[in-house]
C-alpha positions as CSV (number, residue, x, y, z in Angstrom):
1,X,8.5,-7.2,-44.5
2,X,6.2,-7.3,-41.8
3,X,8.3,-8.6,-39.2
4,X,10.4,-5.2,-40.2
5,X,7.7,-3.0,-40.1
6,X,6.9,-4.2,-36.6
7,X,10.2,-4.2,-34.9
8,X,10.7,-0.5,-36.4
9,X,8.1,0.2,-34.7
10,X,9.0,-1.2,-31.2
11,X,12.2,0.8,-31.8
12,X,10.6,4.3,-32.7
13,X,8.0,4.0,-29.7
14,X,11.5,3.7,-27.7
15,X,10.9,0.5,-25.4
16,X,13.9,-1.2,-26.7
17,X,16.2,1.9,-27.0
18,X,15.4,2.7,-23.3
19,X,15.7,-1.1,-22.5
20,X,19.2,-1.2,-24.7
21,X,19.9,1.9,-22.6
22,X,19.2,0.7,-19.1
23,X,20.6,-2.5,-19.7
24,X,23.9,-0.7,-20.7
25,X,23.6,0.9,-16.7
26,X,23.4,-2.4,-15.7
27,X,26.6,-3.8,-17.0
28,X,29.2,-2.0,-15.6
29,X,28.1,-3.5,-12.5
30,X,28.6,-6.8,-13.9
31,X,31.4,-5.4,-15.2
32,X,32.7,-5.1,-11.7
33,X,31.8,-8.3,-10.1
34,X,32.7,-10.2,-13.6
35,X,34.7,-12.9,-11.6
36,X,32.1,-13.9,-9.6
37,X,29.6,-13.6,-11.9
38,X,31.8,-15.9,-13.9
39,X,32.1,-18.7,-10.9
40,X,28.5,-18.4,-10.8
41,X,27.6,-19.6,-14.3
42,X,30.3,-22.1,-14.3
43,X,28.8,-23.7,-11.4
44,X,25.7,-23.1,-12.9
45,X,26.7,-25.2,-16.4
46,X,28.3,-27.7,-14.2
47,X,25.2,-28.6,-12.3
48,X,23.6,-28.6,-15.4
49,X,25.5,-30.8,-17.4
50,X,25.4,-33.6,-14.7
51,X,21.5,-33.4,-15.0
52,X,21.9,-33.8,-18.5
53,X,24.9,-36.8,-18.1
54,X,22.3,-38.3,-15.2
55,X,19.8,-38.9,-17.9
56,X,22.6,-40.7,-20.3
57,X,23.0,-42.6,-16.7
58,X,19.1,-43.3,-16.6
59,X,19.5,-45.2,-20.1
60,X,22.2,-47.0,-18.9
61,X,20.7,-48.5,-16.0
62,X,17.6,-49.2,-17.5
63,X,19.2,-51.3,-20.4
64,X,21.3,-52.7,-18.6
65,X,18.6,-54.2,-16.2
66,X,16.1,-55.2,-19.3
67,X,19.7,-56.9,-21.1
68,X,19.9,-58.7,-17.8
69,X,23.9,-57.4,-18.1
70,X,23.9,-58.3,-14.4
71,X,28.1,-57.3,-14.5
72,X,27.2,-53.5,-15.8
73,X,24.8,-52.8,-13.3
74,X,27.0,-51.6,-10.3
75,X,28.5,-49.4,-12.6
76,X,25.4,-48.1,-14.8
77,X,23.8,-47.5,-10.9
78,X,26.8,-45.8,-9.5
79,X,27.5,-43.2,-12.7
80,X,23.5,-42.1,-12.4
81,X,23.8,-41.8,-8.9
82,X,27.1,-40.0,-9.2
83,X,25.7,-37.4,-11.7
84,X,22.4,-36.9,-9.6
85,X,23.9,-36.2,-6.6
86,X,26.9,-34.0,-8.2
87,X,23.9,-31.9,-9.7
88,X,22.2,-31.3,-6.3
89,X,25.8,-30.3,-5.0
90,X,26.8,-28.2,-7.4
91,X,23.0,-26.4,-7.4
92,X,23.2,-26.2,-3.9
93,X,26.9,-24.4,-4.4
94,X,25.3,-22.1,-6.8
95,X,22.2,-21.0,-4.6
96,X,25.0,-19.9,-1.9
97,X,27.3,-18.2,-4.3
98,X,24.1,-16.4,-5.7
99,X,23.4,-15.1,-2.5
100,X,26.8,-13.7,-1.6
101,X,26.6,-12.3,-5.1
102,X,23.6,-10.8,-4.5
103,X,24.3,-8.8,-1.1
104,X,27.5,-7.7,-2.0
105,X,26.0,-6.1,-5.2
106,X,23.0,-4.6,-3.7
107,X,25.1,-3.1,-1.0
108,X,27.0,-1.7,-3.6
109,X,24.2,-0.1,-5.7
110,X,22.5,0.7,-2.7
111,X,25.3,2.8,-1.5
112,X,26.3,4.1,-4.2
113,X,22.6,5.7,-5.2
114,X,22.0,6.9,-1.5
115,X,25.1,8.6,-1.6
116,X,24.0,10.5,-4.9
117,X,20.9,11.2,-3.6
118,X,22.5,12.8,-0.9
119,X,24.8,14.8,-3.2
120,X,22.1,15.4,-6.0
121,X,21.1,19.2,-6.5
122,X,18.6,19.9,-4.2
123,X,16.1,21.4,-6.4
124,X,16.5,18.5,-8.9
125,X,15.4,16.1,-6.1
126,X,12.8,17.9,-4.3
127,X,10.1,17.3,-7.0
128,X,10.4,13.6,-6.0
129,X,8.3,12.5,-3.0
130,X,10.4,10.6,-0.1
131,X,8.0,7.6,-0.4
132,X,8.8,7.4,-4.1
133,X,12.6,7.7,-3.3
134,X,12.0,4.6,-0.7
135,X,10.8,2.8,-3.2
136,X,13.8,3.2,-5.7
137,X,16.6,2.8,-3.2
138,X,15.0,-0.2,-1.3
139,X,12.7,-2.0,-3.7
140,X,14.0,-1.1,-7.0
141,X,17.8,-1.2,-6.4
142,X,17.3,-4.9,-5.4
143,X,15.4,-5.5,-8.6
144,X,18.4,-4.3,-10.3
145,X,20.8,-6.3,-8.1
146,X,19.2,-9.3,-9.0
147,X,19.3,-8.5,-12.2
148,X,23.1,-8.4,-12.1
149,X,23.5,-11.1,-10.4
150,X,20.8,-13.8,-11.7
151,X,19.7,-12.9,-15.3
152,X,22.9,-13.5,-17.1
153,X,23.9,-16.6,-15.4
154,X,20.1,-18.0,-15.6
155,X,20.5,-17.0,-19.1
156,X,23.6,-18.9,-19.7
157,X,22.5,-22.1,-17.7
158,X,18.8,-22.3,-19.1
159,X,20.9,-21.9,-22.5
160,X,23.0,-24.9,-22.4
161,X,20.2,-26.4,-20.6
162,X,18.2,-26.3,-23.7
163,X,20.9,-26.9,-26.6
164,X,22.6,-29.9,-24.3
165,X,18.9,-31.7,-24.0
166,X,18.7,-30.5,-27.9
167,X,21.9,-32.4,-28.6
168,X,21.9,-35.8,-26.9
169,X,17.8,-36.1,-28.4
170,X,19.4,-35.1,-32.0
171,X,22.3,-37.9,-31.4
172,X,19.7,-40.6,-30.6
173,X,16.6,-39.6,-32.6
174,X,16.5,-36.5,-35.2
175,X,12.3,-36.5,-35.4
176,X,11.7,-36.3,-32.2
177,X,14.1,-33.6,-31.7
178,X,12.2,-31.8,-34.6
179,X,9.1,-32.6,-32.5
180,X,10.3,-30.8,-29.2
181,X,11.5,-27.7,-30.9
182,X,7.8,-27.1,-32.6
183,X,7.3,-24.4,-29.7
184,X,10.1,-22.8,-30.3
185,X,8.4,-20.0,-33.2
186,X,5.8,-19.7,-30.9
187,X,7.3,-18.7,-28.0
188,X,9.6,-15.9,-29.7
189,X,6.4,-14.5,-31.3
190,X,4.6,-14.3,-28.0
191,X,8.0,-13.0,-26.2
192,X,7.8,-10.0,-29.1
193,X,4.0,-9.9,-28.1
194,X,4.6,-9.4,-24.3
195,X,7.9,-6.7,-24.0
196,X,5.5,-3.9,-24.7
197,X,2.7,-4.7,-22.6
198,X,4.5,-5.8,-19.9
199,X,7.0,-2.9,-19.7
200,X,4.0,-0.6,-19.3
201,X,2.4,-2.7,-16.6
202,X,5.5,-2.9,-14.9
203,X,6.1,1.2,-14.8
204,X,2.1,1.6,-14.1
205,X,2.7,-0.9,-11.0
206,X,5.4,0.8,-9.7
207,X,4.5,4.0,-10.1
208,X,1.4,3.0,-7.7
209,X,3.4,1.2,-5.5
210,X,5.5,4.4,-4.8
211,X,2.4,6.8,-4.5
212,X,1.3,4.3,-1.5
213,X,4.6,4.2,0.1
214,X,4.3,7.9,0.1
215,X,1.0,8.2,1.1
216,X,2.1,5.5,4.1
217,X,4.6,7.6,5.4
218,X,3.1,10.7,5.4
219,X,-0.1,9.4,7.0
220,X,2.2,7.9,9.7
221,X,4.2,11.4,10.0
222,X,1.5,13.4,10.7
223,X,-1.1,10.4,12.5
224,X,-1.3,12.7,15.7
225,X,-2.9,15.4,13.4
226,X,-4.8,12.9,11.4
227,X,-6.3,11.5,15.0
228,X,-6.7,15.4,16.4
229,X,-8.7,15.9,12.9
230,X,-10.8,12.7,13.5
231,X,-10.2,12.0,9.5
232,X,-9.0,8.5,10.0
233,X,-11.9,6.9,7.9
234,X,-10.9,9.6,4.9
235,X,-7.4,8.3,4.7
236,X,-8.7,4.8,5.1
237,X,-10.7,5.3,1.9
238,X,-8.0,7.4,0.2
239,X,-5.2,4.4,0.8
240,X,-8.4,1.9,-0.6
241,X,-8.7,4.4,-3.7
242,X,-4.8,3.4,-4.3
243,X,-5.3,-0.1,-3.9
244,X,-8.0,-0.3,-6.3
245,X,-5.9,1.2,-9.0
246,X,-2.9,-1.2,-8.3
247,X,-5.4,-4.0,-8.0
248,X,-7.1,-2.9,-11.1
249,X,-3.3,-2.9,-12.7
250,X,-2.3,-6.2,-11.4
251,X,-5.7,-8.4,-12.1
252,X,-5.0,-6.8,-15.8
253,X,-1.2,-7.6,-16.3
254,X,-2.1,-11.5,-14.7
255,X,-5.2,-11.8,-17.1
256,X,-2.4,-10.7,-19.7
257,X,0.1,-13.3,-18.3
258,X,-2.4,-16.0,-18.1
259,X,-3.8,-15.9,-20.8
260,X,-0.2,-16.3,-22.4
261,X,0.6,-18.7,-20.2
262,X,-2.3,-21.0,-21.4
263,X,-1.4,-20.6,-24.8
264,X,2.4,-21.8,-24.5
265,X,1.6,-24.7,-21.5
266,X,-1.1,-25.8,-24.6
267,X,1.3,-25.8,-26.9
268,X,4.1,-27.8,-24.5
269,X,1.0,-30.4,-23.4
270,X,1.1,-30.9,-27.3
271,X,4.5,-31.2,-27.8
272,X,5.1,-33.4,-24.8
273,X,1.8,-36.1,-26.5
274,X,3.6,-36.0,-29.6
275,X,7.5,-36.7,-28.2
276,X,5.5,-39.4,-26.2
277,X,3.4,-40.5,-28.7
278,X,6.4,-40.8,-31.3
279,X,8.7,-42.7,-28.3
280,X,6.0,-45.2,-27.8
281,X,5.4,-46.1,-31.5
282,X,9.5,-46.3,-31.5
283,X,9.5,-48.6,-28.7
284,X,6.4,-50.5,-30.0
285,X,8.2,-51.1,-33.4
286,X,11.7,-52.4,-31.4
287,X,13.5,-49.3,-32.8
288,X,14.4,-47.9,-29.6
289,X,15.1,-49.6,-26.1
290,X,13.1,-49.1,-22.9
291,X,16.1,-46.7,-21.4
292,X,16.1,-44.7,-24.7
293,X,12.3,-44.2,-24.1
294,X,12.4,-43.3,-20.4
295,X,16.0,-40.6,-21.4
296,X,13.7,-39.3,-24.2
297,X,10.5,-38.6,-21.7
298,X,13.2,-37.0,-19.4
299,X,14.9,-34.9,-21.6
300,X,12.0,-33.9,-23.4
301,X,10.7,-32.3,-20.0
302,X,14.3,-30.9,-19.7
303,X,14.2,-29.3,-23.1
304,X,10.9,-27.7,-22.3
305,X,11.9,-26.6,-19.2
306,X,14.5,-24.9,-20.4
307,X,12.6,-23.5,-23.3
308,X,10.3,-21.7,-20.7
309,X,12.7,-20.6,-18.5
310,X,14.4,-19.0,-21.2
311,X,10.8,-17.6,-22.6
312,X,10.1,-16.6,-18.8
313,X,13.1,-14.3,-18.4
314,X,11.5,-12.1,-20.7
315,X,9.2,-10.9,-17.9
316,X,12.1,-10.8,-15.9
317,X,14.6,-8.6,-17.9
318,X,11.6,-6.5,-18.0
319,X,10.9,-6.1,-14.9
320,X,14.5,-5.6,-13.6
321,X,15.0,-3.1,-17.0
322,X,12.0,-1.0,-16.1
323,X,13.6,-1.0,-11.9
324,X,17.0,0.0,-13.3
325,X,15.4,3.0,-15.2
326,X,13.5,4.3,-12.1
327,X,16.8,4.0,-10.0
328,X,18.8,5.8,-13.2
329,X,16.1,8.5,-13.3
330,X,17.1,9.8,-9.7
331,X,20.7,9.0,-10.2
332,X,21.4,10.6,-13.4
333,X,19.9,14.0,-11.7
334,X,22.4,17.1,-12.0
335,X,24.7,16.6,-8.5
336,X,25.2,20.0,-6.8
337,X,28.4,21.8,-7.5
338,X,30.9,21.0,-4.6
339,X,29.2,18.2,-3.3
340,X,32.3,16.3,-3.1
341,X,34.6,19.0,-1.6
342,X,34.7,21.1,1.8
343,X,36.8,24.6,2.2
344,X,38.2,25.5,5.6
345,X,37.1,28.8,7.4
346,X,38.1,30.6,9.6
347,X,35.9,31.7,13.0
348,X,35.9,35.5,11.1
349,X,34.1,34.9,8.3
350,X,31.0,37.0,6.8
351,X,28.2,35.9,4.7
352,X,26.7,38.0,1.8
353,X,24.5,38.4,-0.8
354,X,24.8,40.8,-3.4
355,X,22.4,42.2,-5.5
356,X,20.5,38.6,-5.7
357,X,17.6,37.8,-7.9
358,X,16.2,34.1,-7.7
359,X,13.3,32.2,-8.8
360,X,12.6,28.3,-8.6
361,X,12.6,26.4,-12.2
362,X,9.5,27.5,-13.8
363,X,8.5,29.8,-11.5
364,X,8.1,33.4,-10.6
365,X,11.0,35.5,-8.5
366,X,10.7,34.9,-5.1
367,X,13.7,37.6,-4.1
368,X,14.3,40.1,-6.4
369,X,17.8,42.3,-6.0
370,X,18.7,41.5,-2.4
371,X,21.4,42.3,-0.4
372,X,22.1,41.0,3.0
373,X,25.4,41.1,5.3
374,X,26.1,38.9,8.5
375,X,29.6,39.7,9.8
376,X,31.2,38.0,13.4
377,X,30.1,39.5,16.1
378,X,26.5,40.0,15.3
379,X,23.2,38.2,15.6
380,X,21.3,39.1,12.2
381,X,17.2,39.3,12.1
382,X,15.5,38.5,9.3
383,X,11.0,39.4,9.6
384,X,8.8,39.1,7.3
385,X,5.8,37.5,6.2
386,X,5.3,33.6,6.6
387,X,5.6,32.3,2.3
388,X,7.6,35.9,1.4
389,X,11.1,34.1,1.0
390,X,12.8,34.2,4.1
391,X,13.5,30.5,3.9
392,X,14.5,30.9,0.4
393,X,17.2,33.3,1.5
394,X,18.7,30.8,4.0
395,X,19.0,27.8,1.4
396,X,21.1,29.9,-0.7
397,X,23.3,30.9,2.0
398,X,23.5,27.1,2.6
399,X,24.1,26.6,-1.4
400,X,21.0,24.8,-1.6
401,X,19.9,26.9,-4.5
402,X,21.8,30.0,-6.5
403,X,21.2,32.8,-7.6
404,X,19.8,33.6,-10.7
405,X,21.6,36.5,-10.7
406,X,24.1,38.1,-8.5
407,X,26.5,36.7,-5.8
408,X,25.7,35.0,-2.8
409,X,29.6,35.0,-1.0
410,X,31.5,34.1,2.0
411,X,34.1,36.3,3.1
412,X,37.3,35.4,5.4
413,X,39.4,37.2,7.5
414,X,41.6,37.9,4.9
415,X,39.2,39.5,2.4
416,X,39.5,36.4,0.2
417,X,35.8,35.5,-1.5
418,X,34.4,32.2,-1.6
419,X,31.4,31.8,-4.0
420,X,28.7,29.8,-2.0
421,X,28.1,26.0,-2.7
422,X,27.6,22.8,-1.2
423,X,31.2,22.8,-0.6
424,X,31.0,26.1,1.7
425,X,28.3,24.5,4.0
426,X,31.0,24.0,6.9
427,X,31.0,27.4,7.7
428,X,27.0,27.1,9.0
429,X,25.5,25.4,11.5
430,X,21.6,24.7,10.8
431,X,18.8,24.6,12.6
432,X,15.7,23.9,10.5
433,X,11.8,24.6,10.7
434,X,9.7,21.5,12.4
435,X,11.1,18.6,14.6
436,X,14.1,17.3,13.7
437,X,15.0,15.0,16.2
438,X,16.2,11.5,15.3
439,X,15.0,8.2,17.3
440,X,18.0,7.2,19.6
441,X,19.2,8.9,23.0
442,X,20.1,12.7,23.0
443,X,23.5,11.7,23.1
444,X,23.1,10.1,20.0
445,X,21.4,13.1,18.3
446,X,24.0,15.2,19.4
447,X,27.0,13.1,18.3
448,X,25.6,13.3,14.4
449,X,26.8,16.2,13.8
450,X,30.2,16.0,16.3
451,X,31.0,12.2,17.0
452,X,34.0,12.9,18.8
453,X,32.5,14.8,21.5
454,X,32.7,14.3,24.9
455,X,29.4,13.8,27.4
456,X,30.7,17.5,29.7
457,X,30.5,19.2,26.2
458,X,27.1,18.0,24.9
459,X,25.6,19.5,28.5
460,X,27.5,22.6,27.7
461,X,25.9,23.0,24.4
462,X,22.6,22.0,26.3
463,X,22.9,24.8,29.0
464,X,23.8,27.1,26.1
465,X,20.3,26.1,24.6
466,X,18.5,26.5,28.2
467,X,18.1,22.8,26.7
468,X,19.9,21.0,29.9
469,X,17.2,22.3,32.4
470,X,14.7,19.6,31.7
471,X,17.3,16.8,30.3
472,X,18.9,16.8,33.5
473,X,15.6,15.9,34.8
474,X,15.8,12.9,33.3
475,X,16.2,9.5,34.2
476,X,19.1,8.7,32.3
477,X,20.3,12.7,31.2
478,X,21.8,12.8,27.7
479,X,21.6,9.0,27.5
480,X,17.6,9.1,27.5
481,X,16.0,7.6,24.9
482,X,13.9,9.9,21.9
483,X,11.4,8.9,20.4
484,X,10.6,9.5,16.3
485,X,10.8,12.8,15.5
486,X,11.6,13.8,19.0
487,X,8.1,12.0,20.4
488,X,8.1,11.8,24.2
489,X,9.6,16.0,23.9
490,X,7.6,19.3,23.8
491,X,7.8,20.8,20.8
492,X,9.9,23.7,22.5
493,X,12.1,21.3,24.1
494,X,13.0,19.4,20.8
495,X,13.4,23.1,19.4
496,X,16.2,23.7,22.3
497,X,18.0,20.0,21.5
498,X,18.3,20.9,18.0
499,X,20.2,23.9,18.5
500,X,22.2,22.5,21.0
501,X,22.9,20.0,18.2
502,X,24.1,22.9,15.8
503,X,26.5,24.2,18.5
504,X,28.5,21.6,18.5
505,X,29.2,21.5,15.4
506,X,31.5,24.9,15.6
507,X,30.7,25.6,12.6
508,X,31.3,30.1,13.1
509,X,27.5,30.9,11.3
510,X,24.5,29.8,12.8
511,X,21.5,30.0,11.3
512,X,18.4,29.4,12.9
513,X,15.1,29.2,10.5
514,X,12.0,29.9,12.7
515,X,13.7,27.7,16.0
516,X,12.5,29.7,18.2
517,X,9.1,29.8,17.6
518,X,7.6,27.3,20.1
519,X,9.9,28.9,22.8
520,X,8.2,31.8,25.1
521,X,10.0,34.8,25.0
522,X,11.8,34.5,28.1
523,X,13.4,31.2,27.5
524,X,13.9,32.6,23.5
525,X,15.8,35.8,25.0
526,X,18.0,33.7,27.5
527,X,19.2,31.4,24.7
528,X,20.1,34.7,22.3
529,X,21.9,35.9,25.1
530,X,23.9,32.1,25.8
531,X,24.4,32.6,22.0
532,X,25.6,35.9,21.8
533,X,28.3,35.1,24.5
534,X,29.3,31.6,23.1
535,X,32.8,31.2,21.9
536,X,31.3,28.3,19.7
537,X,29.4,30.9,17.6
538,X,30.4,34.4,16.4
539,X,27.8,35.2,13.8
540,X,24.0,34.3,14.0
541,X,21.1,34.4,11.7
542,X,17.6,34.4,12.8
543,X,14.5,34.3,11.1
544,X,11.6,35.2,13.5
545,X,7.9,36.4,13.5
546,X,8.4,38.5,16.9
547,X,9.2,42.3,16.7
548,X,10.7,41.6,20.5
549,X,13.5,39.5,19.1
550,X,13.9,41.5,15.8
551,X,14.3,44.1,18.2
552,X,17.4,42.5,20.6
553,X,19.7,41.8,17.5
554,X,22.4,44.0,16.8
555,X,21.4,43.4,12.7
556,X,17.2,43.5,11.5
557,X,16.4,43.0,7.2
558,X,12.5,42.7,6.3
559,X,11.3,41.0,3.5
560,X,8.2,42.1,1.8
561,X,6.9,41.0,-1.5
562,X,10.3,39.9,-3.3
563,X,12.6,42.6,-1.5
564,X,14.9,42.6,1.8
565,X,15.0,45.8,2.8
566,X,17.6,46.4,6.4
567,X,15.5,48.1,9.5
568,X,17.8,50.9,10.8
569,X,18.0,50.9,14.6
C-alpha cells in the first residue's frame, strides 16, 4: 500500500510522465538507426558472453592443473585463452561501432534541431538567450545522442551480463547465488530514491550552465565596451557569482551521489565477504574444487558489476532524459508559417500594410492602425523616435511577426496579393541594425547570400555601396580577411559591406534598418543615389534619424507613439 502511495505520487508530481514523454522523443531516433543499434548490442552480448564462457574456462584450467590431468591442459588453456581474447575483440569491435553510431546520430539530431531553430517562429524563440540555445544544440543534443546510441545497448549487455553470471552461479551452487542477489532490493529502493533528486539536480545544473554560456558570450561580444567601461573586475565577480551557484549545485548533487554510493559499495563489500566466506567453507569442507572457488570469486565480481552498472544507468537515463527535454522545449516551439516554402516575384512588386494593429505576446500595441505603401520606383523614409516601432514595422514586412489585425501584403505586377510570411522573404533584401559581418574574407561575406557570384560583380555591388573605395585599398581586395563581427573595419565601413551584401542578393525591396547611421551624410547621400539608379534594386525602405535623408526620398511616414502617419512633400 505504501509502495502505491509513493509511486502515485512520483507520477502526479510528473517526473516520470515527463520522463515516459521524453523518452518516447528519443525512440524514433532509435527507431531510425534500429539496425545498427541492433549490431551494436549483438556485439555487445557476444563480448559478454565470452567473459562469462572465459570464467567456465578459468575452472577448467584450474582443475585440470590440481587433477594433474596433464592431457586436458592444452585444451582447458587454449578455450580460456580463446574466450579472453574473443571478449577483448569483440569489446574492442563494439567501442568502434559505438562511435560511428554515435556521430552519425548526433549529426542527425544536431541538424535537424538547428534547422528548426532556424525555421521556428521568431517571436517563440527570441525569449531564449543564444548562450542557452548553445547549450542545447551542442551540449545537450549530444546528451541525447548518447543516449540513443549507448543506453539501450548498455542496458541490454549489463542485462545478460547479470542474469548469465546469475545462471552459471545457480547451476553450480543455489546459496551462494541467493547470497549475491541480497543487494538486489536495495538497489531498486535506492534507484526509486534517486530519480527525483537527481532529475532536479540535473535541470538546476543545466540551467546554470546555460546562464554562464550566455553570460560568456555576451561578455566576449561586447569586451571592447566592457574594457572602454573599465568594468572588468564587475563581470569577473558577476561570472564568480554563477560559479558559486553551480558549485553550490554540484557539491550538493555529489554529497547526494556519495552518500548513496557508500551505502550500495557497503552493501557489495558485504555481499562479496559472504560469497567468499560461503566459497571458502565449501572448499574447506571438499564440497567444491579449487576452479569452482576461483569461477565463483570471478563471477561474483561479474554479477556485481553488472548489478551496478545496471543500478548506475539510472543516473544516466536521467541525465540524458532531462537533455532530451531541454532540446524538445525549443524544438516543439510553433515553426513560422511558410518556413518551408518560397514564392517567386517579380522586380514590380509593392509592399503594404493595411490598417495594421500589433502588439508582442503579453504586451501593449506597439503600432496601432498603420498603413504604409512602398511601390518600384521609390525609396521610402520611415522617422521616428528611437523605441516608437520602426523596427517593428520592418519585421512584419519581413514576416517576422503578424499582425494582430489587418493585412500586411505584397503586391505583383499583376495585382495578385500575397499575404506576408516567412515564405515571401525573397522579395527583400535586409540590411540590419549593428555589425553584421561574419569572420572570413569579404568575398566570403558576400557570397552568403549569392554563392554563385562572380568576383567583377561583388566590386559592383561594392562601388554601388561607396564600399569598394577603401576595399580596394586593400592588400588582398575582396579576398581580405574580416575579423568577428567585422573587427579590423570602421563601423561605417562594415555598414557599407553589408549593404553591398544585400545587393547581391537581387532580391526587388531593400530595406535598410538604421544602415546608414555611422555614414556621414555625404557618403549616405552618394550611396541613396547608387541605389536609386541600380537595376539590382527598384524599391527601397529606409529607416533614418536625419531629416536630410527623410528629405531626399521620393516617399517620408513618421511614427509617433503607436501611429505612422505619411509626411506630404
Amino acid at each position: 500500500m505504501r509502495f502505491s502511495s509513493k509511486l502515485k505520487q512520483k507520477i502526479s508530481d510528473g517526473s516520470f510522465r515527463e520522463m515516459w514523454r521524453e523518452t518516447k522523443w528519443m525512440y524514433k531516433y532509435i527507431r531510425r538507426y534500429w539496425f545498427v543499434v541492433v549490431i551494436y548490442i549483438l556485439l555487445g552480448i557476444v563480448g559478454t558472453v565470452m567473459s562469462l564462457l572465459s570464467s567456465i574456462g578459468m575452472k577448467r584450467l584450474i582443475d585440470t592443473v590440481t587433477g594433474f590431468n596433464y592431457f586436458s591442459i592444452g585444451s582447458a588453456a587454449g578455450f580460456m585463452i580463446g574466450m579472453m581474447v574473443g571478449g577483448i575483440l569483440f569489446s574492442s569491435l563494439s567501442s568502434r561501432v559505438a562511435a560511428i553510431i554515435n556521430i552519425r546520430v548526433q549529426n542527425s539530431i544536431q541538424a535537424e534541431v538547428y534547422d528548426r531553430m532556424l525555421r521556428t517562429d521568431w517571436e517563440s524563440l527570441d525569449k531564449f538567450r543564444s548562450g542557452d540555445l548553445l547549450q542545447r544544440l551542442n551540449v545537450d543534443v549530444s546528451g541525447v545522442a548518447g543516449g540513443v546510441t549507448s543506453f539501450l545497448p548498455s542496458l541490454v549487455t549489463g542485462t545478460v551480463q547479470f542474469l548469465g553470471s546469475l545462471v552459471i552461479i545457480l547451476v553450480y551452487d543455489r546459496t551462494m547465488a541467493l547470497i549475491a542477489l541480497i543487494g538486489a532490493p536495495l538497489g531498486v529502493i535506492c534507484s526509486r530514491v534517486l530519480v527525483k533528486r537527481m532529475r532536479d539536480y540535473n535541470k538546476r545544473m543545466k540551467t546554470i550552465s546555460s546562464e554562464v554560456m550566455s553570460f560568456h558570450e555576451d561578455s566576449f561580444r561586447n569586451l571592447t565596451s566592457i574594457k572602454a567601461f573599465g568594468i572588468m573586475d564587475e563581470f569577473r565577480n558577476r561570472m564568480l557569482r554563477m560559479q558559486e551557484r553551480y558549485r553550490t549545485a554540484f557539491l550538493e548533487y555529489n554529497l547526494f551521489s556519495v552518500v548513496t554510493g557508500i551505502v550500495m559499495s557497503l552493501v557489495g563489500l558485504a555481499i562479496s565477504i559472504g560469497c567468499f566466506g560461503w566459497g571458502v567453507y565449501e572448499l574447506w569442507q571438499g564440497e567444491i574444487t579449487y576452479g569452482m572457488m576461483t569461477m565463483f570469486l570471478q563471477l561474483t565480481g561479474m554479477l556485481r558489476s553488472a548489478f551496478s552498472t545496471i543500478i548506475g544507468m539510472v543516473p544516466s537515463f536521467i541525465n540524458i532524459t532531462t537533455s532530451a527535454g531541454r532540446v524538445m522545449a525549443v524544438v516543439e516551439l510553433p515553426e513560422e508559417p511558410g518556413a518551408r516554402e518560397s514564392y517567386s516575384f517579380t522586380d514590380s512588386v509593392t509592399a503594404e500594410l493595411r490598417d495594421v494593429t500589433f502588439a508582442y505576446r503579453g504586451g501593449k500595441n506597439v503600432l496601432e492602425h498603420v498603413n504604409f505603401h512602398a511601390e518600384p520606383g521609390q525609396t521610402v523614409a520611415l522617422t521616428g523616435a528611437s523605441g516608437e516601432g520602426k523596427t517593428t514595422l520592418i519585421r512584419l514586412l519581413l514576416g517576422l511577426i503578424y499582425p494582430v489585425e489587418g493585412e500586411a501584403l505584397l503586391i505583383d505586377s499583376d495585382g495578385s496579393e500575397t499575404e506576408i510570411s516567412a515564405a515571401t522573404r525573397s522579395a527583400f533584401s535586409y540590411v540590419p541594425q549593428g555589425n553584421t559581418i561574419l569572420a572570413g574574407t569579404i568575398a566570403d561575406n558576400m557570397r552568403m547570400v549569392a554563392p554563385g557570384v562572380t568576383d567583377e560583380e561583388i566590386i559592383e555591388a561594392l562601388k554601388i555601396s561607396c564600399a569598394w573605395e577603401f576595399v580596394e585599398k586593400l592588400p588582398d581586395g575582396i579576398h581580405s580577411e574580416t575579423g568577428e563581427l567585422g573587427r579590423g573595419f570602421s563601423e561605417g565601413q562594415a555598414q557599407r559591406l553589408s549593404v553591398a551584401r544585400a545587393l547581391l542578393r537581387h532580391a526587388p525591396i531593400l530595406l535598410l534598418d538604421e544602415a546608414t547611421s555611422a555614414l556621414d551624410e555625404q557618403t549616405e547621400r552618394q550611396m541613396l543615389h547608387n541605389l536609386e539608379h541600380c537595376a539590382w534594386v527598384h524599391t527601397c525602405v529606409v529607416i533614418t534619424h536625419r531629416p536630410a535623408t527623410a528629405a531626399i526620398c521620393n516617399r517620408h511616414y513618421m511614427l509617433t507613439g503607436t501611429e505612422v502617419k505619411e509626411v506630404l512633400p
